[in-house]
C-alpha positions in Angstrom: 13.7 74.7 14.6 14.9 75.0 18.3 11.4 74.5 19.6 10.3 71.4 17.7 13.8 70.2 18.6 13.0 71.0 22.4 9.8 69.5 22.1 11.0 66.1 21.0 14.2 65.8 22.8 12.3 66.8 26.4 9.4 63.9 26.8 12.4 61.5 26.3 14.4 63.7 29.1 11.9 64.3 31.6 11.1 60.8 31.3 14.5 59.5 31.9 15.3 61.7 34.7 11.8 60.2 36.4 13.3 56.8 36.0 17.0 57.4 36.7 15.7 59.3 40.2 13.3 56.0 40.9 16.0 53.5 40.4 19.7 55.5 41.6 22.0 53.0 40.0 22.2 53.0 35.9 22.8 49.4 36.5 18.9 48.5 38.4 17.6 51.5 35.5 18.8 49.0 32.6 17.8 46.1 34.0 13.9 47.5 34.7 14.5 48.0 31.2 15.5 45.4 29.5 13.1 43.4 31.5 9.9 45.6 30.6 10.8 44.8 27.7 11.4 41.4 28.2 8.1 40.9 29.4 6.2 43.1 26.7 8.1 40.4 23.9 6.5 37.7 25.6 3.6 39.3 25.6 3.4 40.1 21.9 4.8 36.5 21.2 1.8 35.6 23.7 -0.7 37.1 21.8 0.9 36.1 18.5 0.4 31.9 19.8 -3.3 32.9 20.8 -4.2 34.0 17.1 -2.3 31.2 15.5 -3.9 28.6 17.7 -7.3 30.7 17.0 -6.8 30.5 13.4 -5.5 27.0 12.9 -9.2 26.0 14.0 -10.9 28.2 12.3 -10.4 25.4 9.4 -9.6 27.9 6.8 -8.0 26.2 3.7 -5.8 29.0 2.9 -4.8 29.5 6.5 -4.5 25.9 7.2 -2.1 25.2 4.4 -0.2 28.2 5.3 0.2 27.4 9.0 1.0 23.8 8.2 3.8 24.6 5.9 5.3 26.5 8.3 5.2 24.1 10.9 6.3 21.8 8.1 9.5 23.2 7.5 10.5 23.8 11.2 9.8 20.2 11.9 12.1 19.3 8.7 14.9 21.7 10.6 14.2 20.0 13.5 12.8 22.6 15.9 
């Protein structure tokens, strides 16, 4: 029980003693952080656009109604 516990808490350890060392402050450490994952968000949301925009002229029916109902309701709320 020890050793699988040691085994899953140390990656997560050695990792963040690696990071804290590169960046001294916890302050610059948490900021890296929060933007890494930021930027991996965009990313995803990036990607995400790409196969919509892929999809939407693909000129599926079942896809095509889907998407435009969705964009149907947002314009309706007014984003």
């Amino acid at each position: 029980m020890q050793l699988r516990q040691s085994l899953t808490v140390q990656p997560a350890a050695s990792f963040l003693a690696t990071f804290t060392s590169f960046y001294p402050t916890k302050t610059l450490s948490y900021l890296f952080l929060w933007g890494f994952l930021w930027v991996s968000y965009g990313s995803l949301l990036g990607l995400y656009s790409i196969l919509i925009f892929f999809l939407h002229f693909q000129k599926l029916p079942e896809v095509d109604t889907y998407l435009g109902d969705i964009f149907y309701h947002f314009h309706k709320m007014g984003l």
